[in-house]
C-alpha positions in Angstrom: 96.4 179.6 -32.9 96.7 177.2 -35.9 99.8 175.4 -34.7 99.7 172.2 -33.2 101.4 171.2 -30.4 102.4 167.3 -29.3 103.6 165.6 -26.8 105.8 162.8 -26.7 106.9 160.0 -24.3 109.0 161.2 -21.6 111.8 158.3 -21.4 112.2 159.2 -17.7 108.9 159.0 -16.4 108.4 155.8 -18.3 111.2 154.2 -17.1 109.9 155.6 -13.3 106.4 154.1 -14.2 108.0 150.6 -15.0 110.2 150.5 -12.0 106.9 150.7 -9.6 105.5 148.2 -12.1 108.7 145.6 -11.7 108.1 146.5 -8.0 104.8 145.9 -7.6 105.3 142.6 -9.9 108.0 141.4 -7.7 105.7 141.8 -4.7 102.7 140.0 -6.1 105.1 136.9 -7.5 105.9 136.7 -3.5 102.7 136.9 -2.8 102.1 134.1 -5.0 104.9 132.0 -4.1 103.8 132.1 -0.3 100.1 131.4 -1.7 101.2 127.9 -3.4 103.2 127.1 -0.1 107.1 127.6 -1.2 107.5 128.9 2.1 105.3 127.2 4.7 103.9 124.1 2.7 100.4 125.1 2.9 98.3 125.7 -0.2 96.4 128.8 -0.1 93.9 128.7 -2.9 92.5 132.1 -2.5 95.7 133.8 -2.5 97.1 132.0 -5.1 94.1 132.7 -7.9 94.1 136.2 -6.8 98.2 136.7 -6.6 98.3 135.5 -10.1 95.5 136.7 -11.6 97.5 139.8 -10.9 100.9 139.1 -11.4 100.1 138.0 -15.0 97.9 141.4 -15.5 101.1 143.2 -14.8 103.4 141.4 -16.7 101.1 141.5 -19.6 100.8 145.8 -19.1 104.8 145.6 -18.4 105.8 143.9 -21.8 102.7 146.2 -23.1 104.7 149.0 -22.1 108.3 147.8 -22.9 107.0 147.2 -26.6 105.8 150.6 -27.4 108.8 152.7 -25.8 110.9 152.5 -29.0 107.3 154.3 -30.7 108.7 157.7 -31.0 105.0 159.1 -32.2 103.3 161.7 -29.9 100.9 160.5 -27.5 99.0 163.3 -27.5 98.4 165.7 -30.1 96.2 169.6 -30.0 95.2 171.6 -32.3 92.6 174.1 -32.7 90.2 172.1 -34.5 90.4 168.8 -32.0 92.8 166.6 -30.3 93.9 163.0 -29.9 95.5 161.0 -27.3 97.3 157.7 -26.7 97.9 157.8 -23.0 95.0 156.1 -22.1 93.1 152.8 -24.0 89.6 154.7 -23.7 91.0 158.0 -25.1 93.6 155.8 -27.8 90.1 153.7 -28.9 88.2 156.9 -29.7 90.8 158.5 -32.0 90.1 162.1 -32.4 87.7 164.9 -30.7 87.0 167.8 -32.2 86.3 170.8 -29.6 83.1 171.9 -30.7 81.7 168.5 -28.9 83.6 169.1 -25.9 81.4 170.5 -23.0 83.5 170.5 -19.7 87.0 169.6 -19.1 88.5 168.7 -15.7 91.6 167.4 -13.1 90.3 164.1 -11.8 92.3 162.0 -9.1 92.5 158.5 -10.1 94.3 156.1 -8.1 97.4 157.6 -8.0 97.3 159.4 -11.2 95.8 163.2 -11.9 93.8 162.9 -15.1 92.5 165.5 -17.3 89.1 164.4 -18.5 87.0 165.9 -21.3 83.2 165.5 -21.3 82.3 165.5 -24.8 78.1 166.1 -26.1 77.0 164.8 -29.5 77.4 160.8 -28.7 75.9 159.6 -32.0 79.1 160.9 -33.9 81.5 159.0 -31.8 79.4 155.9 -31.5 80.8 153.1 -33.0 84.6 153.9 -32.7 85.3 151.7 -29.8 84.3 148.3 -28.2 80.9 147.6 -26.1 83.5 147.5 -22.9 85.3 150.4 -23.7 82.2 152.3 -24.6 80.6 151.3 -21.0 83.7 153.0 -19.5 83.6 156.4 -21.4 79.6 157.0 -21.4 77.5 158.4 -18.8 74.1 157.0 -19.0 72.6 159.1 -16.8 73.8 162.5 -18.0 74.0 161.2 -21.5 78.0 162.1 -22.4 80.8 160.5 -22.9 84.1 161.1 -20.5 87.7 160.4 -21.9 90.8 160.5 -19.7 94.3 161.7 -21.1 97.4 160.9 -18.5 100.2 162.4 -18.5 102.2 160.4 -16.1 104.4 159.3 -19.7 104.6 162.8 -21.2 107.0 165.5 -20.8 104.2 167.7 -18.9 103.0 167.3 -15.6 99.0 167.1 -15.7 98.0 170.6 -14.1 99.9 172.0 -17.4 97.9 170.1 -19.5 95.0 170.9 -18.3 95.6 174.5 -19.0 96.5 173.7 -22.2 93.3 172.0 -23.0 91.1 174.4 -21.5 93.1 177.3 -23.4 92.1 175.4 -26.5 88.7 174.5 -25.9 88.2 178.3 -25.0 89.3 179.3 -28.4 
């Protein structure tokens, strides 16, 4: 079991991802045209920081996402020696794992996404890959590990597949 395998972006489920993004978008920018009064001519201060605090978070992760869909690189990459994902900005900041650090991995609902996550022992070596922020996302104080999250909502498999791929790995 030497080979590696990778996975690359799935054009369709991209282009499905930024269609409920544009949607979403389009909501919010009502949402904030209401808030500044276009329609009733009262300012709604509230709803208008909040509206476009969000609107310009999605736009920002829209043109994010419209810039890297020429990337024809995989987003995730196993082999039996470690693995590497993109799909994610925690799992993209810590670059490669190798599987002998890997303790547990699991299906985790998030939002409205299925992630596979991978609890990973031996902190010191991948201390210093990512930012303080970043860090504070992946590491569990209390049980002293880090947890990165691969997606598969872009790739060409769905996430219960993935899953058994990574467990088949780590099992090696």
């Amino acid at each position: 079991m030497n080979e590696e395998i990778n996975f690359y972006r799935n054009a369709k489920k991209t282009r499905s991802l930024l269609l409920y993004a544009s949607a979403i978008s389009i909501l919010v920018a009502i949402m904030l045209l209401y808030g500044i009064g276009t329609f009733d001519g009262v300012f709604k201060i509230k709803l208008s920081i909040a509206s476009g605090a969000i609107l310009l978070i999605m736009l920002v992760l829209i043109f994010k996402m419209l810039a890297s869909i020429k990337d024809k690189s995989s987003l995730i990459q196993i082999d039996s020696n470690g693995f590497s994902g993109r799909t994610t900005p925690v799992a993209k900041a810590f670059g490669r794992i190798e599987w002998q650090d890997v303790t547990d991995v699991q299906l985790q609902k998030v939002g409205g996404d299925t992630l596979v996550a991978v609890t990973t022992d031996n902190v010191d070596k991948y201390d210093g890959r990512v930012s303080k922020f970043l860090w504070k996302m992946a590491y569990d104080e209390q049980n002293l590990k880090l947890n990165i999250m691969y997606s598969a909502s872009e790739i060409e498999i769905d996430a219960d597949e993935l899953y058994k791929l990574f467990l088949k790995y780590w099992k090696k």
